[in-house]
Structure formats: structure tokens, C-alpha cells
PyMOL commands that place a pseudoatom at each C-alpha (Angstrom):
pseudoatom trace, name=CA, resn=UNK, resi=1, chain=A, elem=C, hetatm=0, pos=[8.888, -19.186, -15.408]
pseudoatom trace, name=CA, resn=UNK, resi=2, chain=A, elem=C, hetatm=0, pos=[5.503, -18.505, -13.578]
pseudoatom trace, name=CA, resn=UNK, resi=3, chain=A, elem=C, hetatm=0, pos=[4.122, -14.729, -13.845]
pseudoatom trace, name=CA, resn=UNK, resi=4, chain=A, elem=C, hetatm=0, pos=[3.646, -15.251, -10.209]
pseudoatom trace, name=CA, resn=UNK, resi=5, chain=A, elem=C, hetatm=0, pos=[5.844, -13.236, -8.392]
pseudoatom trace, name=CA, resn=UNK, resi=6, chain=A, elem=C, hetatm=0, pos=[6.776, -13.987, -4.710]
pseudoatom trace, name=CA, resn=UNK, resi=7, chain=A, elem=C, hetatm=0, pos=[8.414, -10.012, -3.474]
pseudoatom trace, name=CA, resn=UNK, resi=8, chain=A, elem=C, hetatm=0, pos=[10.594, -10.557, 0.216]
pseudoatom trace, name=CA, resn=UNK, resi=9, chain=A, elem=C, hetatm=0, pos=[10.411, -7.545, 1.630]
pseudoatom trace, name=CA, resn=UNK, resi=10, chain=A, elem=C, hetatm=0, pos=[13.407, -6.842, 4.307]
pseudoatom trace, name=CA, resn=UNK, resi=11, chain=A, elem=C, hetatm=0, pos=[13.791, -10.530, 4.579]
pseudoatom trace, name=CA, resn=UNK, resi=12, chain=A, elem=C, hetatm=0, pos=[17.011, -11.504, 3.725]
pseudoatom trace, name=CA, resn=UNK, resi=13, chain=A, elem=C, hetatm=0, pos=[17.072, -15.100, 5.235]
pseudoatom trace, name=CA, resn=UNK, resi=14, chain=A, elem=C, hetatm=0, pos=[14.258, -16.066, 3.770]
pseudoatom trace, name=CA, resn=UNK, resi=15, chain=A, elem=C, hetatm=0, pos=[15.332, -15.246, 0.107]
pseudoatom trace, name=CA, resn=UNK, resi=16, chain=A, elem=C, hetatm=0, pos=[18.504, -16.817, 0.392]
pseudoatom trace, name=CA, resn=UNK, resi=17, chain=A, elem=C, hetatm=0, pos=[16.148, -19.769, 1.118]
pseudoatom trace, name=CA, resn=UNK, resi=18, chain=A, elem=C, hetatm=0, pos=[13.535, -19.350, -0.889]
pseudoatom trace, name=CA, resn=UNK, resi=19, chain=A, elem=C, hetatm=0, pos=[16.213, -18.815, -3.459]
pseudoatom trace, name=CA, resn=UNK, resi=20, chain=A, elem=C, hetatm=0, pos=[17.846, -22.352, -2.792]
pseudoatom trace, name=CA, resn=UNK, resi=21, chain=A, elem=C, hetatm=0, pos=[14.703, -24.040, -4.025]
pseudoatom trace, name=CA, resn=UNK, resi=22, chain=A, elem=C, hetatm=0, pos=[13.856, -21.848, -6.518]
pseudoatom trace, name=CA, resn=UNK, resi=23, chain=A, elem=C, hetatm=0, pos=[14.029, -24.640, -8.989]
pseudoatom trace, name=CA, resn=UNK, resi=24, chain=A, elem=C, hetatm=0, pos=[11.312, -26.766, -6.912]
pseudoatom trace, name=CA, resn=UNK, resi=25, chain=A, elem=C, hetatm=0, pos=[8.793, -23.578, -6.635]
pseudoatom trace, name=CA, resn=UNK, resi=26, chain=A, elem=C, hetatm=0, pos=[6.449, -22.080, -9.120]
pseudoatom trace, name=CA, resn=UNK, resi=27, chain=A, elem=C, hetatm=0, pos=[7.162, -18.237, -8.121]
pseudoatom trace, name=CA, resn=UNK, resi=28, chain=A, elem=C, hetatm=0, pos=[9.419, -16.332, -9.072]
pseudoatom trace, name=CA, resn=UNK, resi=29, chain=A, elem=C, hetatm=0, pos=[11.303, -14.593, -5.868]
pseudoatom trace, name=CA, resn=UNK, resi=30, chain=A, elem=C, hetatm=0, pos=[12.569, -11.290, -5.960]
pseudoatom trace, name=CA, resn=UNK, resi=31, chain=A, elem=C, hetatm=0, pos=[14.303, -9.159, -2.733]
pseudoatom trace, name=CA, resn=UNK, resi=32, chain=A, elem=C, hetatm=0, pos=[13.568, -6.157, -2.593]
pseudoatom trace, name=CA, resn=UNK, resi=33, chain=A, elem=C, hetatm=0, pos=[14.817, -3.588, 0.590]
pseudoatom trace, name=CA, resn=UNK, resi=34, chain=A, elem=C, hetatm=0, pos=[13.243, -0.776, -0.723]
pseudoatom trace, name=CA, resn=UNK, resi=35, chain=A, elem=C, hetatm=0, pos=[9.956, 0.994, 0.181]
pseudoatom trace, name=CA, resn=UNK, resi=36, chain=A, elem=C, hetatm=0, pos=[10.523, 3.180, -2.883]
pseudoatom trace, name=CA, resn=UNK, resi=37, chain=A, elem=C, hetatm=0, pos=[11.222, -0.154, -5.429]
pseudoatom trace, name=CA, resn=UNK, resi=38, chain=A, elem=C, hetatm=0, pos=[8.521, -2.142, -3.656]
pseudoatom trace, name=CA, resn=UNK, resi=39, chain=A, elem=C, hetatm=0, pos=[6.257, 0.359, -4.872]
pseudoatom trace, name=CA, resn=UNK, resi=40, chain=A, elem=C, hetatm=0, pos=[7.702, 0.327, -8.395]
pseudoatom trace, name=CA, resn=UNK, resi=41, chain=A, elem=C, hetatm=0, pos=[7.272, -3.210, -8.700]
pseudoatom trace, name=CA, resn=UNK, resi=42, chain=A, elem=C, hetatm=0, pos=[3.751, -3.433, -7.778]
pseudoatom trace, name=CA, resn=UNK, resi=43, chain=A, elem=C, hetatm=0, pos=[2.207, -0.648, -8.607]
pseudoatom trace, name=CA, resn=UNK, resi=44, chain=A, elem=C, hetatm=0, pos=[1.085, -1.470, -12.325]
pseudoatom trace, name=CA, resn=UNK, resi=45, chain=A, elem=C, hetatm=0, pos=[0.659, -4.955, -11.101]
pseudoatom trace, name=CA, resn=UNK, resi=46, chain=A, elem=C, hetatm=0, pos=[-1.652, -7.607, -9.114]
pseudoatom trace, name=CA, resn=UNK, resi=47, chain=A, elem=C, hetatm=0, pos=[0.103, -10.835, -9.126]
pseudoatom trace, name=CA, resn=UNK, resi=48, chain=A, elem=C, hetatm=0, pos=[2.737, -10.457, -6.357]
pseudoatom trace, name=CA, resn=UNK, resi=49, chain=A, elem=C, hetatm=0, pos=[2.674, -11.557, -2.988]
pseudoatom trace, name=CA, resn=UNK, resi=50, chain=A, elem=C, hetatm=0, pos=[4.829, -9.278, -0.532]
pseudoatom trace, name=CA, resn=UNK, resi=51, chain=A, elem=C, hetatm=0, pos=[6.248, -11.817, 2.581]
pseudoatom trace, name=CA, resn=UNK, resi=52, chain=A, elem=C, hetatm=0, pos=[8.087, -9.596, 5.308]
pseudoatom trace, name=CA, resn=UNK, resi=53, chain=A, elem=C, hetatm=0, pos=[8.694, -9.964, 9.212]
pseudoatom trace, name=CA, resn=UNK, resi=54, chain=A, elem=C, hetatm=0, pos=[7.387, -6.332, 8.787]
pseudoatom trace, name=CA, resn=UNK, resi=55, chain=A, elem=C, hetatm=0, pos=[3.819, -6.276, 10.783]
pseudoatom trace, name=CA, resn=UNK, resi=56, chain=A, elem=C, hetatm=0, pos=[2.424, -3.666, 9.253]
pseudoatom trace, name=CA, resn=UNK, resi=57, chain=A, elem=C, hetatm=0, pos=[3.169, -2.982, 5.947]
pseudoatom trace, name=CA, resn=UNK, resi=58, chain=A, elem=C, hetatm=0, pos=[-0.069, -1.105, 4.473]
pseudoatom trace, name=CA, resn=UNK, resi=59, chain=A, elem=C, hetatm=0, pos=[0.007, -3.004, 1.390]
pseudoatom trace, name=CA, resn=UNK, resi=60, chain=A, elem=C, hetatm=0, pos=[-2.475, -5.553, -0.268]
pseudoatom trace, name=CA, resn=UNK, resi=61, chain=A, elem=C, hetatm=0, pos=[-1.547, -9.250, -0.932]
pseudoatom trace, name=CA, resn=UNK, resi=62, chain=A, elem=C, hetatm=0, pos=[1.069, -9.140, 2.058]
pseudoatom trace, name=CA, resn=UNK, resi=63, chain=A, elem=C, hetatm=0, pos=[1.818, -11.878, 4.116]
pseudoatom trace, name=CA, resn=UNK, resi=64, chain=A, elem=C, hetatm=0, pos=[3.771, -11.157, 7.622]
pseudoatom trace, name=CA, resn=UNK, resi=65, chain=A, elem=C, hetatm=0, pos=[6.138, -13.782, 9.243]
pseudoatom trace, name=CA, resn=UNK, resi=66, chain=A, elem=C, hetatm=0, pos=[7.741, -13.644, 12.392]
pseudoatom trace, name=CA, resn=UNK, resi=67, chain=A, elem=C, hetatm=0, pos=[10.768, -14.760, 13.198]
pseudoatom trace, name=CA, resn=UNK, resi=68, chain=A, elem=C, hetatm=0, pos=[9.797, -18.358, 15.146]
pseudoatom trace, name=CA, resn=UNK, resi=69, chain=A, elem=C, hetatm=0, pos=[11.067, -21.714, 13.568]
pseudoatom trace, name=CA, resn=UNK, resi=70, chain=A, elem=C, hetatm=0, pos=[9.320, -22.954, 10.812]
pseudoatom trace, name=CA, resn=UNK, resi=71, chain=A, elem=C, hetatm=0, pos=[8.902, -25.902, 8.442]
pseudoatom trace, name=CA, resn=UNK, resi=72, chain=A, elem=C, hetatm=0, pos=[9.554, -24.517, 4.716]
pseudoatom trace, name=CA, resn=UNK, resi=73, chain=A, elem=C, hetatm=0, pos=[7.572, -26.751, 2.819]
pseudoatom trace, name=CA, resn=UNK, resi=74, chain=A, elem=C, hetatm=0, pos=[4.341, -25.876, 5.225]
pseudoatom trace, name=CA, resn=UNK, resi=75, chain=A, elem=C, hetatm=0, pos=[5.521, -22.247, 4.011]
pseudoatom trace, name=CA, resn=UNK, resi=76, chain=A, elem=C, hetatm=0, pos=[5.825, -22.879, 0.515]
pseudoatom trace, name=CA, resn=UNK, resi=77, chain=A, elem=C, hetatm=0, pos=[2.518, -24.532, 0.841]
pseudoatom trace, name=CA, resn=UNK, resi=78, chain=A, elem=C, hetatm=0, pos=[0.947, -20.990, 2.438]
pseudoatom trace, name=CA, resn=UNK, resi=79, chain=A, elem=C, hetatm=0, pos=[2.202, -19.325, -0.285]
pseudoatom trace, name=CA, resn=UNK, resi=80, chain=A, elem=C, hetatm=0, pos=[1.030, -21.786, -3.231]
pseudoatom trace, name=CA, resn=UNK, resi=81, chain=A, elem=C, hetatm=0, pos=[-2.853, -21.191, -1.438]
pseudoatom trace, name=CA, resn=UNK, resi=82, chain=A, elem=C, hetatm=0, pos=[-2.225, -17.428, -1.108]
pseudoatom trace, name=CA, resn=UNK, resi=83, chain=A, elem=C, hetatm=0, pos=[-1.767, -16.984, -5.032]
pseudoatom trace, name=CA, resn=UNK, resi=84, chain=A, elem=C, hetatm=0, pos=[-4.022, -19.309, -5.826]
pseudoatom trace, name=CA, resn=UNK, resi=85, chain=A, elem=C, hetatm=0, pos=[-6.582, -17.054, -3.750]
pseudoatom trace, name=CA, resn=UNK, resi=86, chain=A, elem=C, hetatm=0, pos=[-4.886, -14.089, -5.707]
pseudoatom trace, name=CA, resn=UNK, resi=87, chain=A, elem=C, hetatm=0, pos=[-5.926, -15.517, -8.580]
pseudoatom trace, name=CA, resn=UNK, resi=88, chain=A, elem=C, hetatm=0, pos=[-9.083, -16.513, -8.305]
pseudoatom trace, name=CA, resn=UNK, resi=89, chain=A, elem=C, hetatm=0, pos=[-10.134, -13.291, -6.849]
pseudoatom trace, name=CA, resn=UNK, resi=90, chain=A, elem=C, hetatm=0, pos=[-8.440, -11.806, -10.169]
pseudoatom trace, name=CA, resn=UNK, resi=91, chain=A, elem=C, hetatm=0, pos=[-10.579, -13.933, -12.238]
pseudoatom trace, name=CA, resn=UNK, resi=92, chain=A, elem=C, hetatm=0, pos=[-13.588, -12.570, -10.118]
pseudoatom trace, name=CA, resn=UNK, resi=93, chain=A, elem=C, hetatm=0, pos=[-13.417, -9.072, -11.105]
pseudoatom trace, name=CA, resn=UNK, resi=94, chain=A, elem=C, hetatm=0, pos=[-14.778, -8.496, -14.513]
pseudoatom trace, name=CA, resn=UNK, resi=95, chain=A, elem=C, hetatm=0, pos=[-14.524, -4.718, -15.922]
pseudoatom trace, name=CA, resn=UNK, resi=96, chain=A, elem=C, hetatm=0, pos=[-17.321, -3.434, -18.132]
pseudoatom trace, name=CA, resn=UNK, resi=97, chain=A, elem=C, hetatm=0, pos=[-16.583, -0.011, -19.642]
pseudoatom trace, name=CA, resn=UNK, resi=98, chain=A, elem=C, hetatm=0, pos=[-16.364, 2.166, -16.141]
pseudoatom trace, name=CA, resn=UNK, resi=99, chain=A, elem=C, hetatm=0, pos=[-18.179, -0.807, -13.807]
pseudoatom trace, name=CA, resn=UNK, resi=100, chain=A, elem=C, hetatm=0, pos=[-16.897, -3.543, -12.247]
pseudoatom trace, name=CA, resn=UNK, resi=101, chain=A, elem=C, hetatm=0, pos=[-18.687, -7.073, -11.478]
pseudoatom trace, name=CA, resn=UNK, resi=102, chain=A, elem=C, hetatm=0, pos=[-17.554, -8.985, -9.041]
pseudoatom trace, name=CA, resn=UNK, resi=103, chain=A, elem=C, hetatm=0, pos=[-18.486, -12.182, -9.960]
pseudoatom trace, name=CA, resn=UNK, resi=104, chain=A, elem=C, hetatm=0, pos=[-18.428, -13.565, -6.243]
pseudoatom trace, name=CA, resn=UNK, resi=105, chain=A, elem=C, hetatm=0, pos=[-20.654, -11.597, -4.620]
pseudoatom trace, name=CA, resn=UNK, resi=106, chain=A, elem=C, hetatm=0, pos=[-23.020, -10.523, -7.436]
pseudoatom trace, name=CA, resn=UNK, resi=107, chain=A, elem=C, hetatm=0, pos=[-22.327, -6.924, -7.448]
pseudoatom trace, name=CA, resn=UNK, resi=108, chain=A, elem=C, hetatm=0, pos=[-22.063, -3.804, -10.201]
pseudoatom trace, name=CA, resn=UNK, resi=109, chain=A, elem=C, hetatm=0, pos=[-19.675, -1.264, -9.001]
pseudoatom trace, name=CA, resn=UNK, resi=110, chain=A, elem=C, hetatm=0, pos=[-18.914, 2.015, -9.879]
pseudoatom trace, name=CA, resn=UNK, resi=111, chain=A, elem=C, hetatm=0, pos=[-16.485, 4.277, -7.648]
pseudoatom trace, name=CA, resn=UNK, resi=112, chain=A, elem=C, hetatm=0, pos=[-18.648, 3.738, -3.978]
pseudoatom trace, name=CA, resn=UNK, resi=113, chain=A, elem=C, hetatm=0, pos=[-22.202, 2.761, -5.669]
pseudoatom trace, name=CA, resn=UNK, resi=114, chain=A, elem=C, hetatm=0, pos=[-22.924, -0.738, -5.777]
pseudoatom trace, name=CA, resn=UNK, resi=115, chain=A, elem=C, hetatm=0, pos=[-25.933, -3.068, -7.006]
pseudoatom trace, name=CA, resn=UNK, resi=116, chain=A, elem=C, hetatm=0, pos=[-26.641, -6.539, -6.487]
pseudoatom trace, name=CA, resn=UNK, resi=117, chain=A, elem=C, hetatm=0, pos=[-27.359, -8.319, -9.325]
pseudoatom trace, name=CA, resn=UNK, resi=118, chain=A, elem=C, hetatm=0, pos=[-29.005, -11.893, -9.715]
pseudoatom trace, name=CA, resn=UNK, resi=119, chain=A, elem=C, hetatm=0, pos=[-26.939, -14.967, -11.110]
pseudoatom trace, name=CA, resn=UNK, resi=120, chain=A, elem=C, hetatm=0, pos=[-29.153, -14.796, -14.421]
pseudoatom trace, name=CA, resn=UNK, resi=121, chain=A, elem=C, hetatm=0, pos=[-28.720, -11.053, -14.556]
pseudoatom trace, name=CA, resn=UNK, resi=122, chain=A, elem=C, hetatm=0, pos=[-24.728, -11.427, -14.386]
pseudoatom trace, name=CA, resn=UNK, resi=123, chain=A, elem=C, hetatm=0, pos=[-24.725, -14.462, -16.987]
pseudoatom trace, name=CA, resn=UNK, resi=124, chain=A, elem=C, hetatm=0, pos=[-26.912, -11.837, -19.193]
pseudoatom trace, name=CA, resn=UNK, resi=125, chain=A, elem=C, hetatm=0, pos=[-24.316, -9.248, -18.878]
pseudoatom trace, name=CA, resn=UNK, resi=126, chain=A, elem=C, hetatm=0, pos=[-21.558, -11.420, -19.007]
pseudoatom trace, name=CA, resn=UNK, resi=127, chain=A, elem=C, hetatm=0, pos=[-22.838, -13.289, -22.543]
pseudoatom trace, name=CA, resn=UNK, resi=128, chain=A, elem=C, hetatm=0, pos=[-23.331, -9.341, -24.065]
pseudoatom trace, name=CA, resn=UNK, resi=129, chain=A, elem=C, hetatm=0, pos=[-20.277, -8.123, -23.471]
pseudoatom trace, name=CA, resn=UNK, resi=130, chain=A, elem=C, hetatm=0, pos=[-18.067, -11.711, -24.554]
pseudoatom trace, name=CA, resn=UNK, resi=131, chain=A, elem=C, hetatm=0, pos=[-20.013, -11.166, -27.866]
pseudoatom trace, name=CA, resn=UNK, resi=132, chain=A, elem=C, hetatm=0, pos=[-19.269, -7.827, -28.480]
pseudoatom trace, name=CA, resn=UNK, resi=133, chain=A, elem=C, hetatm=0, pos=[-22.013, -7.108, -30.373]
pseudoatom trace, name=CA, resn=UNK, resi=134, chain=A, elem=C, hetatm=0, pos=[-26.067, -7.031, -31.125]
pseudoatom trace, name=CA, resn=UNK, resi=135, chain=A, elem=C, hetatm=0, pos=[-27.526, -10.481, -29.562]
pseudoatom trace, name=CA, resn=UNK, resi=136, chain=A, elem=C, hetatm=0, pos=[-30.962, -11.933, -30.391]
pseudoatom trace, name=CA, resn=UNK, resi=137, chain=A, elem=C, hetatm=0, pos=[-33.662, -12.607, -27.956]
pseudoatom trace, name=CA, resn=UNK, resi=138, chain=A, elem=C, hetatm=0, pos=[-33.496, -16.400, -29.672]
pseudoatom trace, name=CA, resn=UNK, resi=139, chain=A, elem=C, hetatm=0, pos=[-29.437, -16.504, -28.817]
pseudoatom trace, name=CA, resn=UNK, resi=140, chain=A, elem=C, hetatm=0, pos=[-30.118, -15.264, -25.407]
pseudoatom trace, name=CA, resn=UNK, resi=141, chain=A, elem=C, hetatm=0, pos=[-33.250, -17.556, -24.655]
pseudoatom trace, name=CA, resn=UNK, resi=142, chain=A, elem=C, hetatm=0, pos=[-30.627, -20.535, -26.207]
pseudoatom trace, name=CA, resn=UNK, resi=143, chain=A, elem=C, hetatm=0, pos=[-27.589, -19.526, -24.444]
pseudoatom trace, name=CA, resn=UNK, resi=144, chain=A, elem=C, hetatm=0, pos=[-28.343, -17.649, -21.387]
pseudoatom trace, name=CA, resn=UNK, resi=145, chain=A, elem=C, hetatm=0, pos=[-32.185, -19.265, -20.351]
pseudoatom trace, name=CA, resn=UNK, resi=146, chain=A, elem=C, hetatm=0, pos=[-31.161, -22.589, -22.080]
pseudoatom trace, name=CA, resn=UNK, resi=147, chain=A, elem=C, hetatm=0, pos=[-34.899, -22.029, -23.764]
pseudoatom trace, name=CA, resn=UNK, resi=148, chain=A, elem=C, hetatm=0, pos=[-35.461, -23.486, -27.057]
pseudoatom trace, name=CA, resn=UNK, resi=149, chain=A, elem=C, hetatm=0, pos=[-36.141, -20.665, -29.538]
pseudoatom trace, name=CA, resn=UNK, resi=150, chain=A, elem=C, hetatm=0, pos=[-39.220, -22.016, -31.369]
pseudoatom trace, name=CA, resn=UNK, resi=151, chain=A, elem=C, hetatm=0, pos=[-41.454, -21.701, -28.232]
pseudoatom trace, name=CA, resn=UNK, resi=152, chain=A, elem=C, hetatm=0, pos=[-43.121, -18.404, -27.399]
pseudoatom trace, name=CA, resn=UNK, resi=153, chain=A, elem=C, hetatm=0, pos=[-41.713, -16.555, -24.296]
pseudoatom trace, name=CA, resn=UNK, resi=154, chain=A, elem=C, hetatm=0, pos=[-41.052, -12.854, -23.262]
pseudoatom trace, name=CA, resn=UNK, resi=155, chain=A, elem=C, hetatm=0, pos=[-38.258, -13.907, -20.675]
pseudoatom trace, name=CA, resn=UNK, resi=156, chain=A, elem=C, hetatm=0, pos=[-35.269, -12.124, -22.144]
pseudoatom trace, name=CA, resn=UNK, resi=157, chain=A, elem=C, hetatm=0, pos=[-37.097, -9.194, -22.633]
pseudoatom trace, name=CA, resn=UNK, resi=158, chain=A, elem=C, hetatm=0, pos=[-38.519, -8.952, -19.224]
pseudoatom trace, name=CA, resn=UNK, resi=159, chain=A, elem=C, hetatm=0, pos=[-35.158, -9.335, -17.544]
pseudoatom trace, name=CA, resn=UNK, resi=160, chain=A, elem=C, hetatm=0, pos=[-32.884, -6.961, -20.127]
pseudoatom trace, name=CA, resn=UNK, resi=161, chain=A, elem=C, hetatm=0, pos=[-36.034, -4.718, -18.674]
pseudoatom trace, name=CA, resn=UNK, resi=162, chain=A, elem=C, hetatm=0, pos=[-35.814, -5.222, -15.578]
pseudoatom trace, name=CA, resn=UNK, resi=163, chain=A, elem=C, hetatm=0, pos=[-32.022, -4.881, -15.377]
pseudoatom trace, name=CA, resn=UNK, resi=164, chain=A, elem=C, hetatm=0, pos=[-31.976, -1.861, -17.301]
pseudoatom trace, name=CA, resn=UNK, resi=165, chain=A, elem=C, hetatm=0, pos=[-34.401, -0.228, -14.889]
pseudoatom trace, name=CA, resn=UNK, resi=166, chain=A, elem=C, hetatm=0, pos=[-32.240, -1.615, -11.867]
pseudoatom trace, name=CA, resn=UNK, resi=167, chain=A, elem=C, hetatm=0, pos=[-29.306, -0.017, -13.550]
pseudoatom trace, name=CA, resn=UNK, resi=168, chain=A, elem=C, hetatm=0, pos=[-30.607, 3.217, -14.277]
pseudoatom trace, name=CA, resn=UNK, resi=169, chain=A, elem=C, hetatm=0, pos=[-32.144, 3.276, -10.967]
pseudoatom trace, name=CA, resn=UNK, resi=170, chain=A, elem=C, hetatm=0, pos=[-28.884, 3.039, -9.002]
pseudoatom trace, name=CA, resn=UNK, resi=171, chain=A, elem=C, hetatm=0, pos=[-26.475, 4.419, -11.156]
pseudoatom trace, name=CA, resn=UNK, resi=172, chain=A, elem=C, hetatm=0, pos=[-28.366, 6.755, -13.653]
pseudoatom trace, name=CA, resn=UNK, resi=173, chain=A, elem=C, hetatm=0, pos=[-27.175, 4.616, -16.732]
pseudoatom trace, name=CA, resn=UNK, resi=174, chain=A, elem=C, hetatm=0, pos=[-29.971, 4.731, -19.381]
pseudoatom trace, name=CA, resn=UNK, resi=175, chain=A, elem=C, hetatm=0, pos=[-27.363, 3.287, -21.630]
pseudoatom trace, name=CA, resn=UNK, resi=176, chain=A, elem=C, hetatm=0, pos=[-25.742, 0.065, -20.449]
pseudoatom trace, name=CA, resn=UNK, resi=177, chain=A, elem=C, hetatm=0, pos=[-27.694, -2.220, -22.160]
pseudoatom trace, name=CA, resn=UNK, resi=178, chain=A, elem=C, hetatm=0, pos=[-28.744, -0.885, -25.325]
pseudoatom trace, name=CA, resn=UNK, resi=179, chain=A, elem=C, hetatm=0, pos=[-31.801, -1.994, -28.017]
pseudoatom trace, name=CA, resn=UNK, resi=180, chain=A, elem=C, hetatm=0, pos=[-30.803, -3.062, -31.603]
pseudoatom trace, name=CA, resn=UNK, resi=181, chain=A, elem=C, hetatm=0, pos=[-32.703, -3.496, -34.873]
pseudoatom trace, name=CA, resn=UNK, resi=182, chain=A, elem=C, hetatm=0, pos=[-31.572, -7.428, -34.288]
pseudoatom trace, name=CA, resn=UNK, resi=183, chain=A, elem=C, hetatm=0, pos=[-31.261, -7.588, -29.860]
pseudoatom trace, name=CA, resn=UNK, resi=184, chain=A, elem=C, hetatm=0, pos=[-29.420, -6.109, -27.375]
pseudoatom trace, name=CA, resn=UNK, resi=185, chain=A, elem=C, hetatm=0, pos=[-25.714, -5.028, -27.176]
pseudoatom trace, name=CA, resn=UNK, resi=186, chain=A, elem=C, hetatm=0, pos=[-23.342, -3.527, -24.203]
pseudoatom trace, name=CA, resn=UNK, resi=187, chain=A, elem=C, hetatm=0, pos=[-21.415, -0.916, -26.332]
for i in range(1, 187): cmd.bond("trace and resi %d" % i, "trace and resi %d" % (i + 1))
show_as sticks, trace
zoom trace
């Protein structure tokens, strides 16, 4: 069974539905009438969708129905696009110690402060933290600039500057990037 979970608020009709081809969708449904369980069920969570005739409903990854005829398979089909959206903005977020990059629009966040970062600074940041440890200038020129390591550049250490100082600038992080004996880590 998918970890995708499809939550009908207040919509009876449409779970008993739903429910009927539960064996031809890849969600699992669950009916909930409940303000108090809805909130239970989601809270420690990020792959639902919530599908009501409830307009406004102040929560996120909600879809609102009315009550007009409609085809199920073009609904089926809405939801199918809405978690895939779910999940690739999911995939989107990557969290770094207290920051978050979002990986679409090219941004560092912490609480309210945000910095835009270019695609080689992300990849940069990206690499250090997947190794989780101290990575050579010559790894980084391979794997990051695509450079070959035998020829003579300063690249990787004019960007980890430059990024540093862009970082420190904005968020008053001396430490994000830090120097080692043998490169640069992301501790």
C-alpha cells in the first residue's frame, strides 16, 4: 500500500466511492469527521491530501469540491497530479542543520531570512553535506566543476569564499562551511 494518504474530510459520499475503487487507486483513503483527528493525523506528517466540500478549511495540501456532478476518473486523475506535486515539492526542500534549501527557487532559509544562492553554489552545498565529511578541492573541481584535477585552478576556493562570505553576510554564520587540513566540510 502507497504511503500516500488521500484524508476525506466531512465527505461521506465521496469515501464510500473512493472506497469502491480502492483497489484501482494508489492512495490510501481514510474518513475522517473530526477537526480534532484531522489534526492528529497530519500533524507529524506531509504526505496527505485533505479533499472536503468544506471551502475553507485553513489547512495545507487541501483540495475543496463542491457538490456539482463529476466524472471520477477526471477526479482520481486531480488527485494522482496533486501528490505528485506534493512530492516533488517534498523532494525540493533539503534541511541542513537549522537551514533549509529549497532546491526550486535557489534559496537558504532560516526562520524569515532568506538568500539566493547560485545553481553551482547549491550543487557545492549539496555535494558537502551528502559526503558527510572533509572534501578536497581536487573532488570538488572533479565532481562539482567537472574540472580535471591535474590542471591548475583556484575555482573551488573562490566560490567556498565567496559563499561563505554570502552566508555570513546574511545570516551571521562564520561556520557553515568549514576549512579542513584535507578541504572543506558542512559539520
Amino acid at each position: 500500500m502507497s504511503s500516500q494518504r488521500l484524508i476525506i474530510y466531512k465527505f461521506s459520499s465521496l469515501y464510500h466511492i473512493l472506497e469502491e475503487l480502492s483497489l484501482d487507486i494508489n492512495f490510501k483513503i481514510i474518513y475522517l469527521d473530526s477537526e480534532n483527528l484531522l489534526y492528529e493525523k497530519i500533524k507529524n506528517s506531509n504526505n496527505y491530501l485533505i479533499i472536503s466540500n468544506k471551502k475553507n478549511l485553513n489547512f495545507s495540501n487541501h483540495i475543496y469540491l463542491d457538490n456539482k456532478p463529476m466524472n471520477i476518473s477526471k477526479l482520481v486523475e486531480k488527485i494522482n497530479i496533486e501528490f505528485l506535486k506534493l512530492h516533488f515539492n517534498n523532494q525540493s526542500h533539503v534541511k541542513i542543520n537549522d537551514y533549509t534549501i529549497d532546491l526550486n527557487s535557489r534559496e537558504m532559509m532560516i526562520n524569515n531570512n532568506k538568500l539566493k544562492l547560485t545553481e553551482k553554489e547549491i550543487n557545492t552545498v549539496i555535494y558537502l553535506i551528502k559526503k558527510n565529511e572533509s572534501v578536497s578541492i581536487n573532488e570538488l573541481q572533479k565532481n562539482v566543476w567537472s574540472y580535471q584535477s591535474d590542471i591548475e585552478t583556484h575555482t573551488v576556493e573562490t566560490h567556498i569564499y565567496r559563499l561563505r562570505k554570502k552566508i555570513s553576510i546574511t545570516f551571521n554564520d562564520n561556520d557553515f562551511i568549514v576549512s579542513k587540513k584535507n578541504g572543506y566540510q558542512i559539520e
